[in-house]
LUMMIDO-174659 format. One record per atom (N, C-alpha, C, CB): residue number from 0; residue in one letter; x, y, z; atom name. Coordinates in nm, 4 decimals. Glycine has a CB too. Example, Ala and Ser with C-alpha at 12.3 -4.5 7.8 and 13.67 -1.06 7.14 Angstrom:
REM residues 2
+------+------+----------+----------+----------+------+
: resi : resn :       c1 :       c2 :       c3 : name :
+------+------+----------+----------+----------+------+
:    0 :    A :   1.3190 :  -0.5690 :   0.7800 :    N :
:    0 :    A :   1.2300 :  -0.4500 :   0.7800 :   CA :
:    0 :    A :   1.3200 :  -0.3300 :   0.7800 :    C :
:    0 :    A :   1.1308 :  -0.4473 :   0.9046 :   CB :
:    1 :    S :   1.2850 :  -0.2250 :   0.7080 :    N :
:    1 :    S :   1.3670 :  -0.1060 :   0.7140 :   CA :
:    1 :    S :   1.2900 :   0.0030 :   0.7870 :    C :
:    1 :    S :   1.4084 :  -0.0598 :   0.5725 :   CB :
+------+------+----------+----------+----------+------+
//
This chain:
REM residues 83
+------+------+----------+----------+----------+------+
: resi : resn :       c1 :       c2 :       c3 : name :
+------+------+----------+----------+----------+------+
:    0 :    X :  -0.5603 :  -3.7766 :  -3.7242 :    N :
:    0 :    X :  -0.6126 :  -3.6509 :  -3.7737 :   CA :
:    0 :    X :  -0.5448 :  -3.6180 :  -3.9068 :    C :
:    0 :    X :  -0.5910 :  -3.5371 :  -3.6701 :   CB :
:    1 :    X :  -0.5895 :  -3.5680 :  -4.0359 :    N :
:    1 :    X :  -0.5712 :  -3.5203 :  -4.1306 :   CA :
:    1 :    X :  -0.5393 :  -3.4188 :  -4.1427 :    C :
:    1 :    X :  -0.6306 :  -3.5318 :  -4.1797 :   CB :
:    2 :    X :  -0.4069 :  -3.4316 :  -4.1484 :    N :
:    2 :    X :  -0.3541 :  -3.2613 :  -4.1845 :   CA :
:    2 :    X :  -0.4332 :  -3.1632 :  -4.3051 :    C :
:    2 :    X :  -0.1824 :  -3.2713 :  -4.2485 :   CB :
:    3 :    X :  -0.4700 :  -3.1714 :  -4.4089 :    N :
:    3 :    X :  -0.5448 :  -3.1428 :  -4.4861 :   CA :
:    3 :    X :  -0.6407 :  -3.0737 :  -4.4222 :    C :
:    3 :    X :  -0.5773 :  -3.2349 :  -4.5504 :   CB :
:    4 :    X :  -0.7093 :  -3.2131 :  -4.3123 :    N :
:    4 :    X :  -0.8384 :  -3.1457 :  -4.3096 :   CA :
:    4 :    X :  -0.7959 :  -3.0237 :  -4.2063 :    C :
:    4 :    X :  -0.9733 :  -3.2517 :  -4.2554 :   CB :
:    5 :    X :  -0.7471 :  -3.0873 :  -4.1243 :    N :
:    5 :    X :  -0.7401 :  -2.9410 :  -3.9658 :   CA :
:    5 :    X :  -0.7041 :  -2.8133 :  -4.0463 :    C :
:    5 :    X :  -0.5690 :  -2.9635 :  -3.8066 :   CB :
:    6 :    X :  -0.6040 :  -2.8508 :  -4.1888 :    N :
:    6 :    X :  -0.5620 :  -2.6693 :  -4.2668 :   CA :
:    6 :    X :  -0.6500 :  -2.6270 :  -4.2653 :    C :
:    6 :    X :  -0.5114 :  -2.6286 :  -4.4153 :   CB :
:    7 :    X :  -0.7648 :  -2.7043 :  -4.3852 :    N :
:    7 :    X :  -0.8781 :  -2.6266 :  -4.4069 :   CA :
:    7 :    X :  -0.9753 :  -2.6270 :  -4.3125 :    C :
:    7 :    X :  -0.9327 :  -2.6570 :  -4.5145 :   CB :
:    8 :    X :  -1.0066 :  -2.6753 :  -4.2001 :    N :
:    8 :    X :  -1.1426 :  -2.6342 :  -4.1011 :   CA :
:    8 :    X :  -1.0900 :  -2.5180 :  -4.0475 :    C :
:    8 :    X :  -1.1940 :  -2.7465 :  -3.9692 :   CB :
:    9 :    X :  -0.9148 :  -2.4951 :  -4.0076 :    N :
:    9 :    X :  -0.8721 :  -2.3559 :  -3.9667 :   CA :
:    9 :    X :  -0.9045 :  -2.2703 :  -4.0951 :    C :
:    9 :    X :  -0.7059 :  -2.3474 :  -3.9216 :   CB :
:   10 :    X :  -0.8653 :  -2.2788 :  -4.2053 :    N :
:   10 :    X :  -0.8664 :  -2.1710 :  -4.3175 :   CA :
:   10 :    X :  -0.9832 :  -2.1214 :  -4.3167 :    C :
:   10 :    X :  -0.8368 :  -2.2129 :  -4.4547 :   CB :
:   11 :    X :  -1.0959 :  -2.2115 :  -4.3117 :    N :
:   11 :    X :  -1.2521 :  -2.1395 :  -4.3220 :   CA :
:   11 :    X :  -1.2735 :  -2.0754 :  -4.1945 :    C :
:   11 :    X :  -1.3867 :  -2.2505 :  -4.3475 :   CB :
:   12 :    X :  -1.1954 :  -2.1265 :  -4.0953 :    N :
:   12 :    X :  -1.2486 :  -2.0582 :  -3.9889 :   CA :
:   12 :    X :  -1.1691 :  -1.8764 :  -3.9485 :    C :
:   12 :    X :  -1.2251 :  -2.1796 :  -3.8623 :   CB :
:   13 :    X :  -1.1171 :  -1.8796 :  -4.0082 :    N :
:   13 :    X :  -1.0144 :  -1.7879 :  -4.0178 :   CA :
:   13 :    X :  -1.0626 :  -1.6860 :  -4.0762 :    C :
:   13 :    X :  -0.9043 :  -1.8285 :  -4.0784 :   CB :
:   14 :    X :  -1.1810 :  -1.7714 :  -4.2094 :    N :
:   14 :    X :  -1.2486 :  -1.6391 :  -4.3214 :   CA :
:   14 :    X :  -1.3620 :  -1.6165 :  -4.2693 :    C :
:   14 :    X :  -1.2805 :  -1.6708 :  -4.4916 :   CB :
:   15 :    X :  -1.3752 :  -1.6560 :  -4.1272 :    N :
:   15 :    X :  -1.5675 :  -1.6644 :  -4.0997 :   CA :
:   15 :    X :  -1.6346 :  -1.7337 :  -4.1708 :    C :
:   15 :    X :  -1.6550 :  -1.5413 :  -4.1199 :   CB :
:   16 :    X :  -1.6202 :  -1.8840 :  -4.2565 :    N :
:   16 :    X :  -1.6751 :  -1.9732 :  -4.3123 :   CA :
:   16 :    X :  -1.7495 :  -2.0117 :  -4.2378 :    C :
:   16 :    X :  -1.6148 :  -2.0512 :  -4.3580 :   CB :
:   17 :    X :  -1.9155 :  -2.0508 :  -4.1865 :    N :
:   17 :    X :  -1.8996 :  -2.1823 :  -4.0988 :   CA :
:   17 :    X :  -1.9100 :  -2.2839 :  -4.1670 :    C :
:   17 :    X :  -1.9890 :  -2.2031 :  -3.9948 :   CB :
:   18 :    X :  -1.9027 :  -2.4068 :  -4.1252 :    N :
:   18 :    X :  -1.8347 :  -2.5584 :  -4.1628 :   CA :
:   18 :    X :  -1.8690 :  -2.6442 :  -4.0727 :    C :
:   18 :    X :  -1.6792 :  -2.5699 :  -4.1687 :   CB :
:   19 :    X :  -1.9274 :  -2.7378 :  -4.1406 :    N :
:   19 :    X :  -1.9413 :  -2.9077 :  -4.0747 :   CA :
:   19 :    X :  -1.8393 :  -2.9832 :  -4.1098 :    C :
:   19 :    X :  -2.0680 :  -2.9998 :  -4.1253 :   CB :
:   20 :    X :  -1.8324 :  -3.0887 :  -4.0262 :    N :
:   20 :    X :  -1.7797 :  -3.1933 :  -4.0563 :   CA :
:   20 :    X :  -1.8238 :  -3.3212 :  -4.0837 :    C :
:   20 :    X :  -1.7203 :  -3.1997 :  -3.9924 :   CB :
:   21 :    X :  -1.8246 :  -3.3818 :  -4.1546 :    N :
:   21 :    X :  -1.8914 :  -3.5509 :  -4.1543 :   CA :
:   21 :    X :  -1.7684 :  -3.6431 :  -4.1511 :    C :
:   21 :    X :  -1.9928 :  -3.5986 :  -4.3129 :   CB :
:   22 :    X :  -1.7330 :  -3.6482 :  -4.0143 :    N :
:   22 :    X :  -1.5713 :  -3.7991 :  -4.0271 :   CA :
:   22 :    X :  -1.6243 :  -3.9230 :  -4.0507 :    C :
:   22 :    X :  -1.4623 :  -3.8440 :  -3.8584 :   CB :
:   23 :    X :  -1.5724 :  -3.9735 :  -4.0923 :    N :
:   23 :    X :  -1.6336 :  -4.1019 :  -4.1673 :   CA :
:   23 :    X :  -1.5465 :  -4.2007 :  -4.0993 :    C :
:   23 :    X :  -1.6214 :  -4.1077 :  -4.3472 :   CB :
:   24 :    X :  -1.4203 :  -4.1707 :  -4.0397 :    N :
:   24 :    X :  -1.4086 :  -4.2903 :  -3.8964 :   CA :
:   24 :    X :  -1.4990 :  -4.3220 :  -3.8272 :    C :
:   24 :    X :  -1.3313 :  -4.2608 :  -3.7872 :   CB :
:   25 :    X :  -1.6261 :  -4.2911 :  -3.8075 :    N :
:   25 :    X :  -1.6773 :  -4.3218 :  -3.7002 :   CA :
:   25 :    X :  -1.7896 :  -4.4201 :  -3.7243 :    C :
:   25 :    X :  -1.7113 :  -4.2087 :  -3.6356 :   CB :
:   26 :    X :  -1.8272 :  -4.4183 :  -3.8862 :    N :
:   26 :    X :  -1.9061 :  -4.5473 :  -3.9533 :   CA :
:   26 :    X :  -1.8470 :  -4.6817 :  -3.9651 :    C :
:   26 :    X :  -1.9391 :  -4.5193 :  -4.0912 :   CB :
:   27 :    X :  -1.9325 :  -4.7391 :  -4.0159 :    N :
:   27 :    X :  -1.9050 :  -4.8833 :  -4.0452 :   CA :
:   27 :    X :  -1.8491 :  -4.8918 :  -4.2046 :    C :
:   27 :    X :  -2.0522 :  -4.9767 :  -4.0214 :   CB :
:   28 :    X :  -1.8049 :  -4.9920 :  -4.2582 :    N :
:   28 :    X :  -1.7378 :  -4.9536 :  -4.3676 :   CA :
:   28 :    X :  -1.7996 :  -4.9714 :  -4.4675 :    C :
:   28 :    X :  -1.6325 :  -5.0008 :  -4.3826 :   CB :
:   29 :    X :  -1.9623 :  -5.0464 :  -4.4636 :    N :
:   29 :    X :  -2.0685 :  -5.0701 :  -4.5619 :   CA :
:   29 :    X :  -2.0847 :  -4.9060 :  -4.5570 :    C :
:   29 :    X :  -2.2135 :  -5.1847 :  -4.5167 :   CB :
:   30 :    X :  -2.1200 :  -4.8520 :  -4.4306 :    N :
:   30 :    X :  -2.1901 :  -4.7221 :  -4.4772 :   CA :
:   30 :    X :  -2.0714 :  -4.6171 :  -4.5254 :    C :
:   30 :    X :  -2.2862 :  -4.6531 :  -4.3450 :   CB :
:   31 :    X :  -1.9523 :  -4.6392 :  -4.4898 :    N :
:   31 :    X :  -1.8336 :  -4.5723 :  -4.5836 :   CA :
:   31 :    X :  -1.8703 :  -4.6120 :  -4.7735 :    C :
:   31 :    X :  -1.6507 :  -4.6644 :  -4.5209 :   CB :
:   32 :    X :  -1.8270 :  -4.7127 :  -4.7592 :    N :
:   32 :    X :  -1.8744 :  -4.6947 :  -4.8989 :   CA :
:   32 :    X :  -2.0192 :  -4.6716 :  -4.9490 :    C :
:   32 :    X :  -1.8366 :  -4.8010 :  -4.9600 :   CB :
:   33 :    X :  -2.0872 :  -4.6606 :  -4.8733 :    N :
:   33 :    X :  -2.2325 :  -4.5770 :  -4.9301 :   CA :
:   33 :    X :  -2.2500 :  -4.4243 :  -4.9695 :    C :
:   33 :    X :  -2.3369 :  -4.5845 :  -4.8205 :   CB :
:   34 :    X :  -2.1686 :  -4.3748 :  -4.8148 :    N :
:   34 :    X :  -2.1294 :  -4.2459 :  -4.8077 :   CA :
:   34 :    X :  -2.0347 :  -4.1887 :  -4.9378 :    C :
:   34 :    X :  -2.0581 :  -4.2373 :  -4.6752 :   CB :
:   35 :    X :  -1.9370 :  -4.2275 :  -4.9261 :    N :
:   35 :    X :  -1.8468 :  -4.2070 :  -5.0332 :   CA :
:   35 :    X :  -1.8865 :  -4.2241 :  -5.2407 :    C :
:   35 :    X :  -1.7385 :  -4.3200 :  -4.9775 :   CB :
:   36 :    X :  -1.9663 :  -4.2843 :  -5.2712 :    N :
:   36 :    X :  -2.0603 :  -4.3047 :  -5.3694 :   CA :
:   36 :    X :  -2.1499 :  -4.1744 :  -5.3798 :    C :
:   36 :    X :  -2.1411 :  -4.4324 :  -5.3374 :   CB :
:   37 :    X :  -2.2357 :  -4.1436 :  -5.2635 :    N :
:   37 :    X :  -2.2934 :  -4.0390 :  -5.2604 :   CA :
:   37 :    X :  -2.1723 :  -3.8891 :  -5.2941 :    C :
:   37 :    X :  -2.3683 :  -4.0514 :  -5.1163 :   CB :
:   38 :    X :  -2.0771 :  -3.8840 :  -5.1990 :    N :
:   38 :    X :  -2.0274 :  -3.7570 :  -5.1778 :   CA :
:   38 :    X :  -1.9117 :  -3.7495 :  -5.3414 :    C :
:   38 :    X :  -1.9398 :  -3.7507 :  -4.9939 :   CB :
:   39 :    X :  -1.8610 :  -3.8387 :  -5.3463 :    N :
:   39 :    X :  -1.7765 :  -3.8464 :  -5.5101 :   CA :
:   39 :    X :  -1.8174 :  -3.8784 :  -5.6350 :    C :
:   39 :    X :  -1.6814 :  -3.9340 :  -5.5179 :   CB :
:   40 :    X :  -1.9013 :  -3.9635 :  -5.6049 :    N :
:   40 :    X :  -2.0274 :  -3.9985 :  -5.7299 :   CA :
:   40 :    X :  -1.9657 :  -4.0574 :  -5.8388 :    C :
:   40 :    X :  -2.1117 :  -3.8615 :  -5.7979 :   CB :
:   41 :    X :  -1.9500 :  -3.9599 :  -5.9616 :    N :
:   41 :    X :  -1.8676 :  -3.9966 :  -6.0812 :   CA :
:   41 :    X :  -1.7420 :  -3.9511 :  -6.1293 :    C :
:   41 :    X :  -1.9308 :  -3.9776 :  -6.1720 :   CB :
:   42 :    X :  -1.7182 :  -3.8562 :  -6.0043 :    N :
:   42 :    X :  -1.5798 :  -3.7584 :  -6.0004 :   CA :
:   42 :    X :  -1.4596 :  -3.8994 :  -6.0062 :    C :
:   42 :    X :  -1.5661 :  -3.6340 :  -5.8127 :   CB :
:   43 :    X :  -1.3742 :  -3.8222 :  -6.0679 :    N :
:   43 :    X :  -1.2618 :  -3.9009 :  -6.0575 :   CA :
:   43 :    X :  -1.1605 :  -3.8466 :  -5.9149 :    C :
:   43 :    X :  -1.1840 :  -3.8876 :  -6.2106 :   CB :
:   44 :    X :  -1.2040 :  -3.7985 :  -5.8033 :    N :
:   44 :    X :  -1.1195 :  -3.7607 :  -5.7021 :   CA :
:   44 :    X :  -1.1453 :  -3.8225 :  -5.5876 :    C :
:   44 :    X :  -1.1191 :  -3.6342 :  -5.6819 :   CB :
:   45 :    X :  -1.0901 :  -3.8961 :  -5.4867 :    N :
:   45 :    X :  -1.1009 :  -3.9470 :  -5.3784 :   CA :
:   45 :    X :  -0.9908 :  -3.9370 :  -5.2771 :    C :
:   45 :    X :  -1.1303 :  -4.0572 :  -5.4038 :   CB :
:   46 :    X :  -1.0415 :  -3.8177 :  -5.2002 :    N :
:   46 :    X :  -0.9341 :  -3.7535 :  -5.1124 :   CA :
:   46 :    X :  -0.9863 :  -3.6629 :  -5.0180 :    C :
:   46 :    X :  -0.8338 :  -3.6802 :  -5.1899 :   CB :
:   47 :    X :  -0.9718 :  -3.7083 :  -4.8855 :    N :
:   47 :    X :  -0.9936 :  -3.5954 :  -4.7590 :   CA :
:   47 :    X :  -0.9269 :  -3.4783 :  -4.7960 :    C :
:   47 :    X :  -0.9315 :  -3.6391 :  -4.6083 :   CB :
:   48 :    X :  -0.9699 :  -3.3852 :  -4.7394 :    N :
:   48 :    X :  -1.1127 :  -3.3636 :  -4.7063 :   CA :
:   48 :    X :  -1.1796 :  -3.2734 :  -4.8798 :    C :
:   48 :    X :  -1.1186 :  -3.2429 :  -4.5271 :   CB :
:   49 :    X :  -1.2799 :  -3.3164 :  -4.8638 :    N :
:   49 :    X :  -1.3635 :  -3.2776 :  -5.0090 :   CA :
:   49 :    X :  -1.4744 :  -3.2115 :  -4.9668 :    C :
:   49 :    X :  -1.4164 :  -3.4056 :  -5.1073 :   CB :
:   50 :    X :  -1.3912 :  -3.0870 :  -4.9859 :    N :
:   50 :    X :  -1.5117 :  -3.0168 :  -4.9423 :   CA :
:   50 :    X :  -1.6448 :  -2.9203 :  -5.0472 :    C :
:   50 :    X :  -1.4407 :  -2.9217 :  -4.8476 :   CB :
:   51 :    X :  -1.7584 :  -2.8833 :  -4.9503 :    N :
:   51 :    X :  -1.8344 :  -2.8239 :  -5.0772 :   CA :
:   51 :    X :  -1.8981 :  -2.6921 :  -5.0078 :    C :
:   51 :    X :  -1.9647 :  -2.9392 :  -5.1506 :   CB :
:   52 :    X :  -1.9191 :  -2.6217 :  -5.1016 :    N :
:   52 :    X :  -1.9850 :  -2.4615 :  -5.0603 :   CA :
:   52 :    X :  -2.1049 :  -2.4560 :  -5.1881 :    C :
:   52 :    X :  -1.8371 :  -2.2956 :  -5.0776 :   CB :
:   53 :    X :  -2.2146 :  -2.3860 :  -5.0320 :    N :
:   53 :    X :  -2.3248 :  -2.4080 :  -5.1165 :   CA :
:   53 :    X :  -2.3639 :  -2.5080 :  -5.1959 :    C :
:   53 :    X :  -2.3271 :  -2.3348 :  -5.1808 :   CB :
:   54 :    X :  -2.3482 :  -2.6578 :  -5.1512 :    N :
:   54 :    X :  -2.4113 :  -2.8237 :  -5.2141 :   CA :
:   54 :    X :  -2.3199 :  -2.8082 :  -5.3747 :    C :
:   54 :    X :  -2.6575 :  -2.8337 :  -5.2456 :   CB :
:   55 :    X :  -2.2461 :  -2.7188 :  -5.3579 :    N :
:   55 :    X :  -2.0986 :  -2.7235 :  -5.4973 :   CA :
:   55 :    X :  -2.0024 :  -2.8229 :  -5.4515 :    C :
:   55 :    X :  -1.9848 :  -2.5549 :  -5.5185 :   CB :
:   56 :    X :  -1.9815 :  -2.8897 :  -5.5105 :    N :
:   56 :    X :  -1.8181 :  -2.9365 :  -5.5114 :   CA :
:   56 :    X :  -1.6894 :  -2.8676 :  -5.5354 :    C :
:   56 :    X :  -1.8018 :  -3.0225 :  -5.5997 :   CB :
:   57 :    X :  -1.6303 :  -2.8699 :  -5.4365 :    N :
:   57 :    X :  -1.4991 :  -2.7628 :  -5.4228 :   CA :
:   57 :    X :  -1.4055 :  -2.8288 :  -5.4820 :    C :
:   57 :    X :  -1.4435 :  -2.7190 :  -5.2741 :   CB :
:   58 :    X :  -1.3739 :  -2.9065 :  -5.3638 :    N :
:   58 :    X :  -1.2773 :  -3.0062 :  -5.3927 :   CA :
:   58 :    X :  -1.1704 :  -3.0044 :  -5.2741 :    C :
:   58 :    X :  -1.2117 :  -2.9789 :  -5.5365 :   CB :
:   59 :    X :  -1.0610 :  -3.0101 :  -5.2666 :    N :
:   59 :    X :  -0.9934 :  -3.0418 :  -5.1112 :   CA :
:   59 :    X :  -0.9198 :  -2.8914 :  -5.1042 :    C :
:   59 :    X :  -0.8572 :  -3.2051 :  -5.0996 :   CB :
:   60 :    X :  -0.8368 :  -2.9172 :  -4.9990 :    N :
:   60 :    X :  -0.7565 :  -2.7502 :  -4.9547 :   CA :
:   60 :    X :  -0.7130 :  -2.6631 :  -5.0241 :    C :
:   60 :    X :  -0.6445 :  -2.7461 :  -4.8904 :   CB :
:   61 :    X :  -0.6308 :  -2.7989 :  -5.1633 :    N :
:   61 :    X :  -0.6040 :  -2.6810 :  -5.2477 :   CA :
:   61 :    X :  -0.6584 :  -2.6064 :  -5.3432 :    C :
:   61 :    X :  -0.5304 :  -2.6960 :  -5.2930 :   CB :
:   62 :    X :  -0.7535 :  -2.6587 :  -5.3866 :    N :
:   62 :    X :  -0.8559 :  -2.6445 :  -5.4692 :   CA :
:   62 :    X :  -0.9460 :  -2.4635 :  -5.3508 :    C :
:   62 :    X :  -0.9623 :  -2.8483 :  -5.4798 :   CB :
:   63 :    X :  -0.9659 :  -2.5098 :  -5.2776 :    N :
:   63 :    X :  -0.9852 :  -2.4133 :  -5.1756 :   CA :
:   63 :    X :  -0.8951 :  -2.3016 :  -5.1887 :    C :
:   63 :    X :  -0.9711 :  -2.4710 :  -5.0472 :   CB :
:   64 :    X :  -0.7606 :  -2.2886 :  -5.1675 :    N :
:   64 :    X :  -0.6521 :  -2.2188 :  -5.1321 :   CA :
:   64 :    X :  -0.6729 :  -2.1086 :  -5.3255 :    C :
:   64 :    X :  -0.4779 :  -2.3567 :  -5.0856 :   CB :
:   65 :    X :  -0.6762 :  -2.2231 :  -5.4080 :    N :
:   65 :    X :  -0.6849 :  -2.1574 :  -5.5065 :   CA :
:   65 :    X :  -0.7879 :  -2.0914 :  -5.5253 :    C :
:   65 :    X :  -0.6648 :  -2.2138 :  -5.5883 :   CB :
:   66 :    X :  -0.9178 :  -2.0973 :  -5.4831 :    N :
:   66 :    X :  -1.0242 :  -1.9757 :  -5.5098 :   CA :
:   66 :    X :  -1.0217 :  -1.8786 :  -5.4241 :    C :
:   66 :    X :  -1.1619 :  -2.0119 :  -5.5094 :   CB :
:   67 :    X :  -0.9041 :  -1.8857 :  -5.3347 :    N :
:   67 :    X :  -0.8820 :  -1.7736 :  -5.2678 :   CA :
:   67 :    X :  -0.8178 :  -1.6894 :  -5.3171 :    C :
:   67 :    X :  -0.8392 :  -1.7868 :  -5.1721 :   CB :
:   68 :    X :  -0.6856 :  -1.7543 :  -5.3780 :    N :
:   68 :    X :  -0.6337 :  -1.6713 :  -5.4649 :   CA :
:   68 :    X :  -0.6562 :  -1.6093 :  -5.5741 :    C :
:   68 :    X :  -0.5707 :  -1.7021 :  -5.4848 :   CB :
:   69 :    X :  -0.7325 :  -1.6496 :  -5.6332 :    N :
:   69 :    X :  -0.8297 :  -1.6573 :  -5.7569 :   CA :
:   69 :    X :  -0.9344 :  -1.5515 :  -5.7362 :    C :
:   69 :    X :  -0.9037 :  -1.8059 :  -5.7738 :   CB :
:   70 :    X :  -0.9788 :  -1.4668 :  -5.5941 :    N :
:   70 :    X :  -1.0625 :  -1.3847 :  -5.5003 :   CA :
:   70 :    X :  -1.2271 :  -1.4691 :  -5.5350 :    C :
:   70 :    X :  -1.0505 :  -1.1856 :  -5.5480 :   CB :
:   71 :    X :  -1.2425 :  -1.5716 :  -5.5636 :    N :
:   71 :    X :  -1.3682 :  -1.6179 :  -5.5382 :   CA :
:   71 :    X :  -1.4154 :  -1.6807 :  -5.4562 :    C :
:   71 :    X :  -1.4012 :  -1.6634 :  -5.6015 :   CB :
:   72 :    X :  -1.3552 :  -1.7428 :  -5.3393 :    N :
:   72 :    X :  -1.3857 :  -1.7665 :  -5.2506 :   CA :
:   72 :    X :  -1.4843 :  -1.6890 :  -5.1933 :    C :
:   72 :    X :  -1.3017 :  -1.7811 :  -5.2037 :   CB :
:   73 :    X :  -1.4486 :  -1.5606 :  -5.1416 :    N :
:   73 :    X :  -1.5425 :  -1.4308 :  -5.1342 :   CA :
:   73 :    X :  -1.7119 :  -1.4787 :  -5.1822 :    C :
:   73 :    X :  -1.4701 :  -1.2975 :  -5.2583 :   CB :
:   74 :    X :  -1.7375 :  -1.4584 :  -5.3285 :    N :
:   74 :    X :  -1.8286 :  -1.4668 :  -5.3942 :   CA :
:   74 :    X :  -1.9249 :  -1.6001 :  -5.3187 :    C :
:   74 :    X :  -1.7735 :  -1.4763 :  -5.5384 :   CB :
:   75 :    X :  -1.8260 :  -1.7198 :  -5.3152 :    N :
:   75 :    X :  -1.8744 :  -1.8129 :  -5.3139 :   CA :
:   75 :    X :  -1.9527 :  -1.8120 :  -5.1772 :    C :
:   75 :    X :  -1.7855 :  -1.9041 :  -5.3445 :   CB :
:   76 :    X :  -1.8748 :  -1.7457 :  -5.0822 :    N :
:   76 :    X :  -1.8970 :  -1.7468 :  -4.8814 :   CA :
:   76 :    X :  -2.0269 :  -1.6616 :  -4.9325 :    C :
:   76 :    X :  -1.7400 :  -1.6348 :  -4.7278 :   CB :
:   77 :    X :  -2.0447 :  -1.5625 :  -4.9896 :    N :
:   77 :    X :  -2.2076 :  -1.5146 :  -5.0124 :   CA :
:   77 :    X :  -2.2950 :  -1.5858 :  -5.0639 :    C :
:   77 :    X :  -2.2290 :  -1.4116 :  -5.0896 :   CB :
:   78 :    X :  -2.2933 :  -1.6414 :  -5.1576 :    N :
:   78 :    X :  -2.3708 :  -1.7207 :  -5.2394 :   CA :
:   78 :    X :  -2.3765 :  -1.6455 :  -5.3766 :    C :
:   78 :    X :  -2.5111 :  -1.7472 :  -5.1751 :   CB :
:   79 :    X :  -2.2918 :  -1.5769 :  -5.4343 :    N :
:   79 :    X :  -2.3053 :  -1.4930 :  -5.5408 :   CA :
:   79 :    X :  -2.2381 :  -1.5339 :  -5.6590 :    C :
:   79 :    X :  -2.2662 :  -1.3722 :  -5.5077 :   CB :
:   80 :    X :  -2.1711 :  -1.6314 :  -5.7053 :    N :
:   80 :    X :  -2.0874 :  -1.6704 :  -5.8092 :   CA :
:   80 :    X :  -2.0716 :  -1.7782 :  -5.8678 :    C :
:   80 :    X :  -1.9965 :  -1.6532 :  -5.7876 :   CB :
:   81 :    X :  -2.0501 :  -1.8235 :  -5.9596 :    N :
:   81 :    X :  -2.0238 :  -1.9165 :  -5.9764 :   CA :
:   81 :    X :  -1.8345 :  -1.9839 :  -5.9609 :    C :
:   81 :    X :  -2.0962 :  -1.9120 :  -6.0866 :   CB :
:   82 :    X :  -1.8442 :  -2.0927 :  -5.9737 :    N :
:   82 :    X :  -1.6761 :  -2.1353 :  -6.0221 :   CA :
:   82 :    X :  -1.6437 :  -2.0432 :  -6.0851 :    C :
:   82 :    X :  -1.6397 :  -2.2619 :  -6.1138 :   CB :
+------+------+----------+----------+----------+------+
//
């Protein structure tokens, strides 16, 4: 288990986020790297958990932690803001 990830599936759950998960242990490793192409694309970041709000790219916990602090998180859980 990914510490990362369990922070943040608690953190959203904490803000009334709801949240999926897609674990990618449970594929084969052709479709890992299919998956992973799709979800990082041309980003230069490759790191559990990467997450996205509203089909945005967030980015992982801390990236998270910081639009909290930042108070956009808020905005974002509505659908009202941008980055």
């Amino acid at each position: 288990m990914c510490h990362y990830c369990v922070k943040a599936k608690d953190f959203l759950k904490a803000k009334d986020i709801p949240s999926a998960e897609f674990n990618m242990d449970k594929i084969s490793d052709k479709e890992k790297f299919e998956y992973a192409n799709c979800i990082y694309g041309a980003l230069e970041w490759w790191f559990v958990p990467f997450i996205f709000m509203n089909g945005r790219p967030i980015g992982s916990y801390g990236e998270l932690i910081e639009l909290e602090k930042k108070g956009r998180l808020e905005h974002l859980k509505n659908k009202t803001a941008d980055l």
